[in-house]
C-alpha angles and dihedrals in degrees: 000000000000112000112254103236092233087066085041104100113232098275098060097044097108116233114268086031118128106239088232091173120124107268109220123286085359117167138175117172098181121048105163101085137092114196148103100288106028120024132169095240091054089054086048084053097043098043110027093231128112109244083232094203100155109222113205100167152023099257090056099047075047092060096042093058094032082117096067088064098080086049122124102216132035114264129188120217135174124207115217121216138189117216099276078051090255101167096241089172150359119208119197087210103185135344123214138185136270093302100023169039127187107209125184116207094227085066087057107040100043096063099052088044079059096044090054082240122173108184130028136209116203126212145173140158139237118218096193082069090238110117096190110132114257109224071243085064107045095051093044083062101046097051095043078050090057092039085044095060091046087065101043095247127117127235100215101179151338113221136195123207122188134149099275095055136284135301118208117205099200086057095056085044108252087131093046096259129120129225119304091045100189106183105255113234120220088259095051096058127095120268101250081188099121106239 
């Protein structure tokens, strides 16, 4: 079994790896929530531990980054998730401006290929409180899911989140899935094994 790098001492920590190891006498009570003063990225930083909220759908992954929505610039995040859709990171990939974020997919993609994620929820916020997806959006999500797929790691979904409310893109079919998305676990995938 390959050695997690928080048990890893300084020395074998690889350079442009997060140190995600406990700090002394670190504590974080409350990990549930994504704003200025307390994310969920800073507790994973500060204790070592994976908040573990499983995310099955898009309300709830609505309600968890509710918060970027009273944000002043757009930001891009992607959700790391482990295959039961544990929530293992979340990586706050760019920020932008007012009317913008430019996001490569290597940023996104590296730091779910660290994390051992298998599967990624995109999100990003609107300023303008409008969460209706941009063309730049929609084919922003279609070619992270291609690049996804390369990798072997699925793109589950792309939300919006504005001010009067989230859009999610799986659920209007730009990741090839209907109404009603519920975020598939390993076990509920098809077998790909030839018979």
């Amino acid at each position: 079994m390959a050695k997690r790098f928080r048990d890893a001492p300084d020395e074998e920590i690889p350079v442009g790896v997060p140190d995600r190891r406990p700090k002394a006498g670190a504590k974080c009570d409350v990990c549930t929530t994504v704003g200025p003063k307390a994310t969920l990225q800073f507790c994973m930083k500060r204790t070592g531990r994976p908040p573990g909220k499983i995310v099955g759908n898009a309300p709830e992954v609505c309600a968890l980054m509710k918060p970027l929505a009273d944000s002043d610039r757009e930001s891009f995040w992607a959700l790391h998730l482990d295959v039961r859709n544990r929530i293992v990171d979340m990586d706050k990939v760019a920020v932008g401006n007012m009317t913008g974020v430019e996001v490569h997919p290597t940023e996104v993609f590296r730091g779910a290929m660290l994390t051992g994620a298998q599967n990624v929820i995109l999100v990003h916020n609107h300023p303008s409180g409008d969460p209706t997806p941009s063309r730049q959006d929609q084919e922003l999500t279609k070619r992270f899911k291609e690049i996804g797929d390369l990798l072997g790691i699925r793109v589950l979904d792309h939300i919006v989140v504005g001010n009067m409310g989230c859009i999610s893109l799986a659920s209007h079919g730009f990741l090839g899935e209907g109404k009603d998305v519920t975020y598939p676990t390993l076990a509920s995938r098809p077998s790909k094994r030839k018979r």
